[in-house]
C-alpha positions in Angstrom: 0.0 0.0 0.0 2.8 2.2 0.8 4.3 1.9 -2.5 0.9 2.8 -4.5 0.6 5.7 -2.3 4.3 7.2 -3.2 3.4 6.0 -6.9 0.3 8.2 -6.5 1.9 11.1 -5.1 4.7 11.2 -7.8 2.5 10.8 -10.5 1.0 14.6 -8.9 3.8 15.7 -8.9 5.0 14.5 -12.3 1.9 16.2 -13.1 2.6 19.6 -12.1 0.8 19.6 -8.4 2.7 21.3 -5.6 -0.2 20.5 -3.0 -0.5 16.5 -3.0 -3.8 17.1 -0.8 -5.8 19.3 -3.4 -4.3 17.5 -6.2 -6.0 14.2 -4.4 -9.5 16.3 -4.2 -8.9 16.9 -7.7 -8.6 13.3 -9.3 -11.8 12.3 -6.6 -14.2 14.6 -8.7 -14.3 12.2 -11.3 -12.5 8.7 -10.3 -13.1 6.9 -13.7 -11.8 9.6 -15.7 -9.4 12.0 -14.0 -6.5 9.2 -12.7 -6.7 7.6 -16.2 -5.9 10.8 -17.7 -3.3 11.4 -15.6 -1.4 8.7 -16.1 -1.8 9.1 -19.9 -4.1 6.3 -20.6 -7.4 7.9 -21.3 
């Protein structure tokens, strides 16, 4: 779990968020689409 967390949090960061905790608000608005995206798979 620890590992998926940090994977998360790079990934925001990667992405350009310097707040991990608003960028995590951010990719709850829309669960199916949002994480997808950021990763570069939607």
């Amino acid at each position: 779990m620890a590992a998926l967390r940090s994977f998360a949090i790079n990934q925001l960061r990667a992405a350009g968020h310097t707040n991990i905790a608003a960028g995590l608000r951010e990719m709850a608005l829309r669960p199916f689409e949002r994480p997808l995206t950021l990763l570069g798979l939607n």
